[in-house]
ROLUMNU-883364 format. One line per field, with one value per residue (C-alpha): residue in three letters; residue number from 1; x, y, z. Coordinates in steps of 0.2 Angstrom, whole numbers, m for minus. Example, Ala and Ser with C-alpha at 12.3 -4.5 7.8 and 13.67 -1.06 7.14 Angstrom:
res (ALA | SER) .
n (1 | 2) .
X (62 | 68) .
Y (m22 | m5) .
Z (39 | 36) .
# end
This chain:
res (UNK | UNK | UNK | UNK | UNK | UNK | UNK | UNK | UNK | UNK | UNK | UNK | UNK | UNK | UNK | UNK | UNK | UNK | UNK | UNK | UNK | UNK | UNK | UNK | UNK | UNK | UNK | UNK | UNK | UNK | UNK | UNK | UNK | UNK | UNK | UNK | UNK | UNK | UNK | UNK | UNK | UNK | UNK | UNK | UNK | UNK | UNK | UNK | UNK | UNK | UNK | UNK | UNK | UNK | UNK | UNK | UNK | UNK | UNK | UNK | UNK | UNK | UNK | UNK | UNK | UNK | UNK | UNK | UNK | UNK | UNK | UNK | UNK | UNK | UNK | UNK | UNK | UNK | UNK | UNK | UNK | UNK | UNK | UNK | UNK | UNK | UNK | UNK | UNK | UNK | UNK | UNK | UNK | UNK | UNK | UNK | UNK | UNK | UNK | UNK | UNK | UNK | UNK | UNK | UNK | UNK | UNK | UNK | UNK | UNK | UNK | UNK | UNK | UNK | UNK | UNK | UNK | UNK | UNK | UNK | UNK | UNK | UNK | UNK | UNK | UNK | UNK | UNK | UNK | UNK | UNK | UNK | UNK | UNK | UNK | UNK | UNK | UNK | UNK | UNK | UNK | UNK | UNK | UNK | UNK | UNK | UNK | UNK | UNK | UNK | UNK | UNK | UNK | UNK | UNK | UNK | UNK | UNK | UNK | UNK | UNK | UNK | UNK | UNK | UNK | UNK | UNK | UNK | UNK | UNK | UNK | UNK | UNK | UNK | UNK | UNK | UNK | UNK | UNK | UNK | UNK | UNK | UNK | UNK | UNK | UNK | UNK | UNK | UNK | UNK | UNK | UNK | UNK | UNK | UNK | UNK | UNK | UNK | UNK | UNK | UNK | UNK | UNK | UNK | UNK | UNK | UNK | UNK | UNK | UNK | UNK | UNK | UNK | UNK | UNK | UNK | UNK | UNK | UNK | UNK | UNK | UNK | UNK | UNK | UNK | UNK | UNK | UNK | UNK | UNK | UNK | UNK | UNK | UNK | UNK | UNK | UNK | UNK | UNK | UNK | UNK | UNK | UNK | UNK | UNK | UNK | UNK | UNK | UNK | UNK | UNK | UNK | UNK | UNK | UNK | UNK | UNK | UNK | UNK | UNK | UNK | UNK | UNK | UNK | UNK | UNK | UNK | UNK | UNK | UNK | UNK | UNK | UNK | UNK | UNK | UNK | UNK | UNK | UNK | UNK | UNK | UNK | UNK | UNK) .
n (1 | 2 | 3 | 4 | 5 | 6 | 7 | 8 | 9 | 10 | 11 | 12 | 13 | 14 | 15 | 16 | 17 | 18 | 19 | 20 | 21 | 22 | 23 | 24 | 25 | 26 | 27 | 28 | 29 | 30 | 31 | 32 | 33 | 34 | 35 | 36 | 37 | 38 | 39 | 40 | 41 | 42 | 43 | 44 | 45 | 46 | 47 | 48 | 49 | 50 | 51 | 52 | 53 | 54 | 55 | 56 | 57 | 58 | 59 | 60 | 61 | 62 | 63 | 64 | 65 | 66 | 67 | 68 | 69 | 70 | 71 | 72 | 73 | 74 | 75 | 76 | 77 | 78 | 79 | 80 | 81 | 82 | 83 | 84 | 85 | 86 | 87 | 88 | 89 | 90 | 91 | 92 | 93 | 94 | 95 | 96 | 97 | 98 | 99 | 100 | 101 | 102 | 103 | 104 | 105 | 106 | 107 | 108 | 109 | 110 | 111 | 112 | 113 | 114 | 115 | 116 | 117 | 118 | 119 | 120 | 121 | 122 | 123 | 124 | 125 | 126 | 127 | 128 | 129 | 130 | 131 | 132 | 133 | 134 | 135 | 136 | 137 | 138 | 139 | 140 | 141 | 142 | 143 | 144 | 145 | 146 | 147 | 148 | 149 | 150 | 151 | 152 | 153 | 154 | 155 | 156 | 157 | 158 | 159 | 160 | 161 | 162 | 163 | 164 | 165 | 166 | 167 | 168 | 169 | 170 | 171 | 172 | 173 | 174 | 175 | 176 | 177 | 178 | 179 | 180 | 181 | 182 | 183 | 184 | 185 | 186 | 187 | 188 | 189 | 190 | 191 | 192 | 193 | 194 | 195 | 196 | 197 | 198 | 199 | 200 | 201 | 202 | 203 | 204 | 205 | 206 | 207 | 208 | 209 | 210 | 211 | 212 | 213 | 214 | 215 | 216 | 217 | 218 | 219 | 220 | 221 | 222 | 223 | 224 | 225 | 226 | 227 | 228 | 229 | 230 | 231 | 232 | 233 | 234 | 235 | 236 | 237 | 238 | 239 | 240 | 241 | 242 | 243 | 244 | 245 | 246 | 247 | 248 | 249 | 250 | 251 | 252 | 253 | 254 | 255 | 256 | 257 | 258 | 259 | 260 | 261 | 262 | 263 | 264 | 265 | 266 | 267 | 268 | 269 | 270 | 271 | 272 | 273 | 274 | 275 | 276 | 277 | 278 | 279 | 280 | 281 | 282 | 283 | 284) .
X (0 | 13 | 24 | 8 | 4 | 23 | 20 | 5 | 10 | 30 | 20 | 5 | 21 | 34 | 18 | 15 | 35 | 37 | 22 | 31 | 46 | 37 | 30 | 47 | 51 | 36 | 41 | 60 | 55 | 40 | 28 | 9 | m4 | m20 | m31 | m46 | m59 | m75 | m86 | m71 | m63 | m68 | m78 | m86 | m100 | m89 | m76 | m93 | m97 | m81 | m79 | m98 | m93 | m79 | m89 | m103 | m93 | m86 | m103 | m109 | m92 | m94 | m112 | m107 | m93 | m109 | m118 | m105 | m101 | m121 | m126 | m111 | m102 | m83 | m74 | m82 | m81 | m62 | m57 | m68 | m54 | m39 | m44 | m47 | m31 | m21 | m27 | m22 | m6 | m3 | m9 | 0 | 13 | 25 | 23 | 28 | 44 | 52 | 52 | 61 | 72 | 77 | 82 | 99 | 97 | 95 | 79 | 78 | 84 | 72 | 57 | 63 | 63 | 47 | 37 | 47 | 40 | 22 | 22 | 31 | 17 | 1 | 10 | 14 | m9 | m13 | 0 | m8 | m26 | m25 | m9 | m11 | 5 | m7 | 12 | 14 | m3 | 3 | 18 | 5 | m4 | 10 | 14 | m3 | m11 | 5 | 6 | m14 | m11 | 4 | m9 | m23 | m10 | m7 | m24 | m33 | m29 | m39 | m53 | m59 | m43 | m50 | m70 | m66 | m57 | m70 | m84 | m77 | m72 | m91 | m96 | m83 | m93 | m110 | m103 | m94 | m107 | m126 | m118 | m113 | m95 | m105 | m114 | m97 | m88 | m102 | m104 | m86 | m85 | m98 | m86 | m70 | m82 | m83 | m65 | m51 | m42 | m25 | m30 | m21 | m31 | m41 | m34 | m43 | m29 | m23 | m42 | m37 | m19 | m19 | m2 | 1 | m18 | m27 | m33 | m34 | m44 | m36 | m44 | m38 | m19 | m22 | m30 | m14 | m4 | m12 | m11 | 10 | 10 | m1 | 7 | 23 | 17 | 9 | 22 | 39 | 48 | 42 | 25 | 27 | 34 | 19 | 8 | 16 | 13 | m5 | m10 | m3 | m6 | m25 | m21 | m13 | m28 | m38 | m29 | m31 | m50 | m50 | m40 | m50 | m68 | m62 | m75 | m75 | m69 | m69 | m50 | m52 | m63 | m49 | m33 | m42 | m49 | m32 | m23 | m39 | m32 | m14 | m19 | m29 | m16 | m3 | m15 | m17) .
Y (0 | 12 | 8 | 11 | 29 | 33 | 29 | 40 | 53 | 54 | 53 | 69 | 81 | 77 | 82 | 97 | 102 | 101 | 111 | 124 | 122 | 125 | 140 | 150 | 147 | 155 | 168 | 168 | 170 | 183 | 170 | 181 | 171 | 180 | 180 | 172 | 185 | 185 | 193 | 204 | 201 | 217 | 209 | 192 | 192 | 193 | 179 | 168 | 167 | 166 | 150 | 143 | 146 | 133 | 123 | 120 | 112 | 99 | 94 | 95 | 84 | 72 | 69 | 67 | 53 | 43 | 43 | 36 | 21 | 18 | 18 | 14 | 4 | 4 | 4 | 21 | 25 | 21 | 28 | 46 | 47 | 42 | 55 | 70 | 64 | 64 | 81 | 89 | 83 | 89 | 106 | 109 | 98 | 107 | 125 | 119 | 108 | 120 | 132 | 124 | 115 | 131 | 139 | 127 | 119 | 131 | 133 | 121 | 107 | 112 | 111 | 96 | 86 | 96 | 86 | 70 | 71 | 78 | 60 | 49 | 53 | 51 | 33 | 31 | 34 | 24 | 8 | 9 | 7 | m8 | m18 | m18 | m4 | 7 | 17 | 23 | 35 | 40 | 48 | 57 | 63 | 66 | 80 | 84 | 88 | 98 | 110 | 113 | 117 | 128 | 136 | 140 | 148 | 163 | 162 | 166 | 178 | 184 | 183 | 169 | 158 | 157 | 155 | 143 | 127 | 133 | 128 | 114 | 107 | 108 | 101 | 86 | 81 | 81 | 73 | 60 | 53 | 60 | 65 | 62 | 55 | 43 | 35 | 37 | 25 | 13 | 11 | 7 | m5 | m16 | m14 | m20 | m35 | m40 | m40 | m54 | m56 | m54 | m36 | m22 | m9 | 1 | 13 | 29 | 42 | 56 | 55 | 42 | 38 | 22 | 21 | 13 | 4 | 22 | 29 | 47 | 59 | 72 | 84 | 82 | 81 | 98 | 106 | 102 | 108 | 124 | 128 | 123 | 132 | 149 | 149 | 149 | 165 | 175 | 170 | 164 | 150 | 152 | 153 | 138 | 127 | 132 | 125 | 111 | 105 | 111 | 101 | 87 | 85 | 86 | 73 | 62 | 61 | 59 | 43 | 37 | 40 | 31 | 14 | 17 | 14 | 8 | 18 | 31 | 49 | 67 | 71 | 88 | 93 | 93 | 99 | 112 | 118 | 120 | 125 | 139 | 145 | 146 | 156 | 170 | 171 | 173 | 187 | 197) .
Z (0 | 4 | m13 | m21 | m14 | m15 | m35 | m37 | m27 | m36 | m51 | m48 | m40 | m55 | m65 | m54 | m55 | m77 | m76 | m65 | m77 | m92 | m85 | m81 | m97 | m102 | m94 | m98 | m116 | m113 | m121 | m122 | m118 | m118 | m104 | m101 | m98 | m111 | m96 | m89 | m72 | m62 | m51 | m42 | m54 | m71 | m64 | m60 | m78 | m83 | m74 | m82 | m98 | m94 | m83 | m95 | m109 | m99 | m93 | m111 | m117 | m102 | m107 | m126 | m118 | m108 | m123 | m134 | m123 | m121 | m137 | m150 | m135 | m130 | m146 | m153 | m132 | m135 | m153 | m147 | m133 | m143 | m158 | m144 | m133 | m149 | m155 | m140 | m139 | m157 | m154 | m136 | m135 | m150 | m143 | m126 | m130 | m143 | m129 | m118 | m128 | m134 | m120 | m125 | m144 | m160 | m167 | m180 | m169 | m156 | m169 | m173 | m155 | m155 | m166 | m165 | m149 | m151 | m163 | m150 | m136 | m150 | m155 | m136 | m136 | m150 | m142 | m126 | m132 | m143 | m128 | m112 | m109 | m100 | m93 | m112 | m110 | m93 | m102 | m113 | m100 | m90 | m104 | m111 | m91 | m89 | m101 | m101 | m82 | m86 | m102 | m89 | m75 | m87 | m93 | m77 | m66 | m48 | m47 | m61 | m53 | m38 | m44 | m58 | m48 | m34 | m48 | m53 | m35 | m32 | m48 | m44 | m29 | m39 | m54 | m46 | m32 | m40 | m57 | m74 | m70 | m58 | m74 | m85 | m70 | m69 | m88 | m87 | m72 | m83 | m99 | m86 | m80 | m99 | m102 | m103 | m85 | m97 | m98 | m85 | m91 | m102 | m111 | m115 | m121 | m107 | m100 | m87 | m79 | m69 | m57 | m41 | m42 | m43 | m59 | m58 | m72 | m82 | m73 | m58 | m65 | m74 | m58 | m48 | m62 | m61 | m45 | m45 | m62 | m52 | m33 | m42 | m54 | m38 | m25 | m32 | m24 | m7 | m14 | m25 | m9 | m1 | m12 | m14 | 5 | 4 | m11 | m10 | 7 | 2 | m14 | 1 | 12 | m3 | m7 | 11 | 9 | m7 | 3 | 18 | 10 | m7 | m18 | m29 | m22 | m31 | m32 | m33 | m18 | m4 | m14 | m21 | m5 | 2 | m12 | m14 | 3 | m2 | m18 | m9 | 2 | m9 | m22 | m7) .
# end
């Protein structure tokens, strides 16, 4: 049990960490990302439907998900997740890596690893989900949950950064026990009941890592990247440090939660909370 939270938990803080690193070299080559503010970001109200217009979609695609699996089955369920994991990883992944390779390599060889790598981790998708080398779409979303979290830390800025993982911590706990991602889990527990005992896992692109036993949702790995990525924008090393104790030691008793009644349990409720804390401390 312990080797197994120690593999989970290496795993969510070495995610956490490169998404910290890609962010100072964000800022090390002035990168402009523009910010996330259809409604502006004067006030609560304005943040508030900043973080709806975020939150909506994801219901909408989670639905779209449960409705695949129901009525076309596991392989449309399975190809729909590889095509989106894929195409996110081709649209983020070459920015990300030309930066910080060339910070050391000239242009052209940094373009190069690049896209030699954006193609590595789609091949590293598609492997996984016809073997059973469920480690291969880790690595994907291991980079793909990264670089979104490191995307959203200079997108949102106080007060939408505080409102939007406070929406979706709320929506996590409907979601997971009343909700939509309570239906996606069950549908796929029957689908896992069907399979072949020679199978270690499903694999469903960068949607779902499984390490240590635990499968976490990308979600949750982009959440914790965003708050690294965003203590360490507002606060610096110190603020980063900070963090770093505060949301993982939430992740950490979410884990034991998860051993102790062996069910189901939102992963972003109690990191979130405490990581909340640590950002409005640090925006003060």
């Amino acid at each position: 049990m312990e080797k197994n939270l120690a593999s989970i938990l290496t795993f969510l803080i070495l995610t956490q960490l490169f998404s910290v690193i890609l962010a100072y070299n964000f800022l090390i080559f002035k990168v402009e990302v523009p910010s996330y503010e259809p409604f502006g970001n004067l006030s609560l109200s304005q943040a508030s439907l900043n973080a709806l217009t975020l939150l909506v979609p994801v219901m909408i695609f989670t639905l779209i998900f449960i409705l695949i699996l129901k009525i076309f089955g596991i392989s449309a369920f399975r190809i729909f997740a590889i095509l989106i994991s894929a195409l996110l990883i081709f649209l983020l992944n070459p920015l990300f890596i030309f930066i910080l390779f060339s910070n050391f390599l000239p242009q052209a060889y940094s373009v190069i690893i690049a896209y030699a790598l954006t193609f590595l981790l789609i091949a590293f998708v598609i492997y996984s989900s016809l073997k059973p080398k469920i480690w291969l779409s880790n690595i994907a979303s291991f980079f793909a949950c990264s670089e979104l979290g490191c995307l959203f830390a200079f997108m949102f800025s106080p007060p939408t950064l505080y409102l939007i993982p406070l929406f979706f911590l709320i929506y996590d706990i409907f979601a997971v026990f009343f909700g939509p991602l309570k239906l996606l889990v069950e549908e796929l527990k029957k689908v896992r009941v069907r399979r072949t005992k020679r199978k270690k896992g499903m694999g469903l692109g960068i949607f779902i890592a499984n390490i240590g036993g635990f499968s976490i949702g990308s979600g949750d790995l982009v959440f914790y990247s965003l708050f690294a990525s965003s203590s360490f924008l507002l606060g610096g090393l110190n603020g980063l440090i900070s963090m770093m104790l505060a949301l993982n030691g939430g992740i950490l008793l979410n884990l034991l939660l998860v051993l102790k009644y062996k069910k189901a349990i939102p992963g972003l409720p109690i990191p979130l909370a405490l990581g909340l804390i640590v950002l409005l401390i640090l925006g003060r």
